[in-house]
N, C-alpha and C positions, 0 to 999 in steps of 0.2 A: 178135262184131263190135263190138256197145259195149265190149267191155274192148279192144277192140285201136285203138279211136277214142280211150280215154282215154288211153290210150297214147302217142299220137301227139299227143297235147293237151298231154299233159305233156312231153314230148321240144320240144315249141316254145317254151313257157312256159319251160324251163330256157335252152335256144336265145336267146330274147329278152333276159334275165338275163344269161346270159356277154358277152353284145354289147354292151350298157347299162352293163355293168363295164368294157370294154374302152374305151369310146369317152367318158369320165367326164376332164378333165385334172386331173391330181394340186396340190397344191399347192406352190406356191416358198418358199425360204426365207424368213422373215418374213413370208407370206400368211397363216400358218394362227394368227397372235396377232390377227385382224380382220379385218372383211370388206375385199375392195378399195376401195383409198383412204385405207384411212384405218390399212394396215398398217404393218408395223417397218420399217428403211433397206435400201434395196436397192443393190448394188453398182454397176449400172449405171441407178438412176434418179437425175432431179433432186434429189429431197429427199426426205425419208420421210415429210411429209405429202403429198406431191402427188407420186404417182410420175408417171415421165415417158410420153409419149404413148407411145414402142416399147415400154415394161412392159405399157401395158393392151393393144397390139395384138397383144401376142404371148400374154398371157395367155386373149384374146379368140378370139384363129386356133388354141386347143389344141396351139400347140409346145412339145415337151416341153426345147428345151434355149434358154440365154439366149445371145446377143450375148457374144464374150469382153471380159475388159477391160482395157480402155488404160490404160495405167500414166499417173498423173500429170508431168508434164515437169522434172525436177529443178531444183537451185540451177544457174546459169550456170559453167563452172569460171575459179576464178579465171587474173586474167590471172600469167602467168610473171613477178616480180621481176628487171629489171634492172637491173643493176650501175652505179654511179652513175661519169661521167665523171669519168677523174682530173683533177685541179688541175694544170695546167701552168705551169713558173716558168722563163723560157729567160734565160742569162746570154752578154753580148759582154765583150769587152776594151774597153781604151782607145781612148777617141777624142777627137781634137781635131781643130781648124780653118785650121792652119798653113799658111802661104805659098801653094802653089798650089792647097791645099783650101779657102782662105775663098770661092771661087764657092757652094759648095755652101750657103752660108747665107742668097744669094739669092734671094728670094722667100718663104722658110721649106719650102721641098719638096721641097730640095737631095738627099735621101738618101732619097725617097720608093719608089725601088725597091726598098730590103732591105724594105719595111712587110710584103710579103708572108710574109716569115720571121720578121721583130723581133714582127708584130702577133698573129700566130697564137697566142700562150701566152697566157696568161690574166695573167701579170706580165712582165716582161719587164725587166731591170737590166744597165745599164751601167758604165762610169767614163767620166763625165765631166772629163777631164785636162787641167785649161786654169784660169788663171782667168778670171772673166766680168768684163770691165771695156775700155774704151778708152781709160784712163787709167794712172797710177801709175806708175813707178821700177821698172825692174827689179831684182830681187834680182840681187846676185853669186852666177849659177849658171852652165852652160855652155851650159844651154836654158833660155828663159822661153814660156811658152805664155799666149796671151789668145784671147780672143773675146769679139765683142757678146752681149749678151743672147740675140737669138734664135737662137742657140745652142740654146737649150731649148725654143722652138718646131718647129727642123727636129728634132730628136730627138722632140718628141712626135708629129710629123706623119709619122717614119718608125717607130712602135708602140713606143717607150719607154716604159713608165710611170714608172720611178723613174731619177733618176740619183743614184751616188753621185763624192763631191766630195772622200772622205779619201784624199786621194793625195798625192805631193810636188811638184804644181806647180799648187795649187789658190791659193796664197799667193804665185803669182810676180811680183807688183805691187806688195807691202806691202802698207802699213794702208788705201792708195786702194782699190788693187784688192780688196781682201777687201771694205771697206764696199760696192764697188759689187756682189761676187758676192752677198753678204747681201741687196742691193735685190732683185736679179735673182733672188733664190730665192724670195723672199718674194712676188712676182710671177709667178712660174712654172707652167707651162699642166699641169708635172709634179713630182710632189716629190724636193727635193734632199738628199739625206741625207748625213751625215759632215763637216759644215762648219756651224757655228753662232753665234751672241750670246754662248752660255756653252757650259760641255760640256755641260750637261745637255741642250742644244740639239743640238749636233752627234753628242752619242750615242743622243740619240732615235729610235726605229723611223720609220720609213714605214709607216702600216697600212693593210691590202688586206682586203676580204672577199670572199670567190668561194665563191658558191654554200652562203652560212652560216658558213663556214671562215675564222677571221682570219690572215693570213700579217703576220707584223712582218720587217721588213728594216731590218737595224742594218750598219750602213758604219764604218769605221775604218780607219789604216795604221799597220802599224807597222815601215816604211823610215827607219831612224834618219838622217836626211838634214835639210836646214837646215828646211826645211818646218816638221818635224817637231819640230825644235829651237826655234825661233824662234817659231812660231806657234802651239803648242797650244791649243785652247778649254781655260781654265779657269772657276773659278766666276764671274768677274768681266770676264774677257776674250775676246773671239772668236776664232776660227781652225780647226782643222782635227780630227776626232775623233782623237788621236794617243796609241796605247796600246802604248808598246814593250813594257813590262812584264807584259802584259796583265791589270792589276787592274782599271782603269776596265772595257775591253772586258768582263769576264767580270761584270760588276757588270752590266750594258746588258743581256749575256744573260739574267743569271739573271732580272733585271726581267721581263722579255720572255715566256719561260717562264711566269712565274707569272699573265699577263695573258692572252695569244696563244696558239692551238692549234699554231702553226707557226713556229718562228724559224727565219731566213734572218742570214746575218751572211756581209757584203761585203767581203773585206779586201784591201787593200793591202800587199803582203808578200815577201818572199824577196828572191835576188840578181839582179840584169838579166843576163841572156843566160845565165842558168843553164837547165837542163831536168830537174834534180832537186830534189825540194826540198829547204832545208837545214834542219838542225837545228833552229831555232827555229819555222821552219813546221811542223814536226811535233808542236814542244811544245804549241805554242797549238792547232793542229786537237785535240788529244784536251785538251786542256783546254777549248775549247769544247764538244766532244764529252759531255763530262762534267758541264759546266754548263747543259746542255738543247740547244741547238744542233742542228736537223735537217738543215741545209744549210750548209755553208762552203766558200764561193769566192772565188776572187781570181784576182788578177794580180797585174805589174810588170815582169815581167821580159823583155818582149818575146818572150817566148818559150810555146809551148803546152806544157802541161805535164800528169801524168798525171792523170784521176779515179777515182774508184771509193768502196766506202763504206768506213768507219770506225765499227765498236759501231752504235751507232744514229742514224750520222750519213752525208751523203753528201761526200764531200771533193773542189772542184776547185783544185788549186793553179795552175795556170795559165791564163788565157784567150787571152795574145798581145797585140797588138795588134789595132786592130779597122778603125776608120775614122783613117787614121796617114799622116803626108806622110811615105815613103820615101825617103834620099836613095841607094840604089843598088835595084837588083833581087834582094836577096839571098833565097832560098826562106825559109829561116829567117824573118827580120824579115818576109814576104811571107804565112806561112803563118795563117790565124786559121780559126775557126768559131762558131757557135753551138751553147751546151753547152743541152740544151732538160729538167728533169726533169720526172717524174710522180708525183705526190703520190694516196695512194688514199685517197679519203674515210671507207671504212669502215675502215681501219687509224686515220683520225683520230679516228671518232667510238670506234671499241672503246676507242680513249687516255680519250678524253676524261669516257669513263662511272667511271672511277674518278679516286680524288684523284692529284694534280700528280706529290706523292711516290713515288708507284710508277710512274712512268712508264718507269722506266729500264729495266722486263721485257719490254720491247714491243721488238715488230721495228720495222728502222725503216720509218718511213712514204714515203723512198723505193722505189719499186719499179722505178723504171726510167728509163734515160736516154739520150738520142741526138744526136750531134752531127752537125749538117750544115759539112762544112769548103768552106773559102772559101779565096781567094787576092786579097791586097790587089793593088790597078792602082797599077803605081808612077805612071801619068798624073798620076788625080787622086783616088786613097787609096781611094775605095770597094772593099768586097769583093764578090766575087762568084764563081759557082761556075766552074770551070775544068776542065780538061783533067786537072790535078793533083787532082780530089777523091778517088779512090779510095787515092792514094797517099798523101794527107795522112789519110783515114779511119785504113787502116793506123796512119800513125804516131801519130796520138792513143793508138790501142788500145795498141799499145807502147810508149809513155810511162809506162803503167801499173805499168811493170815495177820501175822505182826507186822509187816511193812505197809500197810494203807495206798499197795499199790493194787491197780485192776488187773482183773483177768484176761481182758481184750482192751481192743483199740476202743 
């Protein structure tokens, strides 16, 4: 009987042992280098000198497993790079103030409803075709054109920035009239380009910045007509920027080029009532082309004419008339628009990151172009959109077809 009590003594004693083993909480990672408190870093406490209150409660309640843990909340992702707004440079035809259009300079806000089309680009260039004077002798021509000064206030107030002045009837008043268009520029609420004190004057850009970007706009004619003959700015004499030859012109550019991320060149050019260009306008576009030249437009001919680009340049040889006293209703003479391009900034800045010299591997920095057509009021000259746009869209597009310029970049 005592062996079978010791027995049963000892089966408890083992008993009590397994249970005392069972019921012991093992240690966590980092507990067993110190007592608590004062252990190694634990993943879900505060800090590794001071674990956090749920470490000691759970160490404390004998649970054998921890809290999972929350990942840290990463970096923010950045925000997506947008494409920087292109640079918009919209060009109109000829405009003057003739007979039953001189209302329009009344008040200075005569033409304020095209502002919505002229103001939208970020440049905006005309021909100003008149001389600015109320004075002087008409030249022996078959048309003389003037206007007052504020002339150049209803053009600033209907979104012109620049006008230019190299045309052949900017000198239709003589030496009066020219000194008064020279007040009148030199006053002017907007700059006049292609008409100056010396050439150096009249071949000098207009500079613009938009958006960091300098655009230079250089104006010139070269309609060998009395204007042109009679009046040229030279180093000593005032008058009109006049480069039949185109050595001046191409001297202006190259200037231009090496100053400006963007040259614009305004010209005065080709046959009146023609719709293709001639021979000499195609010399000069690729020789501008070739002298730096991003853009080259004009007029004279009363007529629209094609665009499109050229190497690494954008070529309009026609704009039409714009704001113009019609003396019949003819669609032709009747027909105008605004040619509006798109200039892409990061095409100018990739230019720009290398020297001047290599530029000419670059696509061009046009990318895109759009013309909204108009229809002049034989009333009283203003254009505006009409019944005819879709058909005049058309015919711009197909105008394209005689100049052997492209449709895109």
């Amino acid at each position: 009987m005592a062996i079978h009590r010791r027995i049963q003594a000892a089966v408890a004693i083992a008993a009590v042992i397994v249970i005392a083993a069972c019921t012991t909480t093992a240690p966590t990672s980092g507990d067993a280098a110190g007592p608590p408190g004062l252990g190694g870093a634990s993943a879900v406490s505060g800090t590794a000198a001071y674990p956090s209150a749920g470490v000691s409660a759970l160490a404390t309640s004998g649970a054998a497993e921890r809290p999972p843990v929350v990942p840290a909340p990463g970096p923010a992702p950045a925000p997506t790079p947008t494409a920087p707004a292109p640079i918009t440079i919209a060009f109109a035809g000829d405009i003057h103030f003739e007979r039953h259009l001189r209302p329009l300079l009344e008040g200075g806000d005569g033409l304020a409803e095209l502002r919505p089309l002229l103001g939208a680009a970020d440049i905006t260039v005309v021909n100003l075709e008149t001389s600015i004077t109320t004075r002087g002798t008409p030249e022996p021509k078959s048309f003389t054109f003037r206007a007052p000064a504020s002339a150049l206030t209803t053009l600033a107030t209907a979104g012109v920035d620049v006008a230019g002045m190299a045309n052949n009837h900017a000198v239709d008043f003589g030496p009066v009239g020219l000194a008064d268009t020279l007040a009148a520029k030199a006053a002017s609420p907007i700059p006049v380009i292609g008409v100056g004190r010396t050439a150096a004057e009249a071949f000098a850009p207009a500079v613009f910045t938009v958006r960091g970007v300098s655009v230079a706009v250089v104006a010139a004619t070269q309609v060998p007509e009395l204007t042109a003959a009679k009046f040229p700015a030279t180093e000593s004499r005032a008058g009109v920027a006049a480069s039949i030859d185109n050595v001046r012109l191409l001297a202006a550019v190259r200037a231009a080029r090496a100053r400006y991320d963007v040259v614009v060149v305004f010209l005065h050019w080709g046959i009146e009532r023609t719709v293709c260009p001639d021979a000499a306008q195609v010399r000069t576009a690729r020789a501008l082309e070739q002298a730096g030249a991003d853009v080259i437009v004009g007029g004279h001919q009363h007529r629209v004419l094609g665009s499109g680009w050229l190497g690494g340049a954008y070529v309009g040889y026609g704009l039409g008339n714009f704001v113009w006293w019609l003396k019949t209703a003819s669609a032709a003479d009747a027909a105008t628009g605004v040619l509006t391009l798109s200039i892409d900034p990061a095409a100018v800045a990739a230019r720009a990151a290398v020297p001047r010299d290599q530029w000419d591997g670059f696509a061009p920095i046009v990318v895109a172009d759009d013309y909204a057509p108009l229809t002049i009021s034989v009333a009283d000259g203003v254009p505006r959109a009409s019944a005819q746009s879709a058909k005049r869209l058309a015919a711009w597009e197909a105008a394209r077809g005689c100049t052997m310029l492209k449709g895109r970049p």
